[in-house]
C-alpha positions in Angstrom: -18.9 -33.1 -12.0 -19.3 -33.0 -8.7 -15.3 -32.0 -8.1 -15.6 -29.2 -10.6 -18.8 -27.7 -8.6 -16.6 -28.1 -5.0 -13.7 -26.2 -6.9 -15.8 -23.2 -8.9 -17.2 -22.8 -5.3 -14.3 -22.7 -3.5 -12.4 -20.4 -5.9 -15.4 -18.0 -5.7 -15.4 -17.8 -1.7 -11.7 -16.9 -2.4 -12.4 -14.5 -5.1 -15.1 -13.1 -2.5 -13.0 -12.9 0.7 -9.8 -10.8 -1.2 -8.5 -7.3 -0.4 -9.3 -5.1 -3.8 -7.0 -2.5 -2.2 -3.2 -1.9 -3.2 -0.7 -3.0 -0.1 0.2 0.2 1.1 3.8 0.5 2.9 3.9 4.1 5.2 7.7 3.7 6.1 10.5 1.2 5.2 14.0 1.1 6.7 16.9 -1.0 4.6 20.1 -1.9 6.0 22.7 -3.0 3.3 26.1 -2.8 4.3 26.4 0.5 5.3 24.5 2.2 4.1 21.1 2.7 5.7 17.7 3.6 3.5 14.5 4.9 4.9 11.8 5.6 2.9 8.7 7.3 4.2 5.3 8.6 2.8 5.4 11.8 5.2 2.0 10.8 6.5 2.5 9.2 9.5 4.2 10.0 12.5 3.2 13.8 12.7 6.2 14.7 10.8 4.8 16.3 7.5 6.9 16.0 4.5 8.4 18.8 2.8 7.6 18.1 -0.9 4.6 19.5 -2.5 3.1 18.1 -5.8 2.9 21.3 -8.8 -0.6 22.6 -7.7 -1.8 21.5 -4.8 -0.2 24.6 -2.6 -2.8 26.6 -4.9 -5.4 24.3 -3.4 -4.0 24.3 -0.1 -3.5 20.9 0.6 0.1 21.8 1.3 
């Protein structure tokens, strides 16, 4: 009984302690071969991308 109640407490103080928030990766750079990748969400770095989701230039937000 008293193992059970240590456990249930523990596993809440981990429950309690995670991120709810997605991982969120800005840039990424892949070697292979090569062949170089990079991959970047045009937010950072003061270098704006030049893609513009359907709508969002009538908003303004591009």
């Amino acid at each position: 009984m008293r193992r059970g109640l240590c456990l249930c407490l523990c596993w809440l103080g981990l429950v309690a302690c995670a991120s709810n928030d997605p991982v969120r990766i800005h840039r990424a750079d892949v070697k292979v071969g090569d062949t170089r990748i990079s991959v970047s969400d045009g937010g950072s770095g003061g270098h704006p991308g030049s893609f513009c989701p359907p709508g969002q230039a009538k908003k303004g937000n591009c």
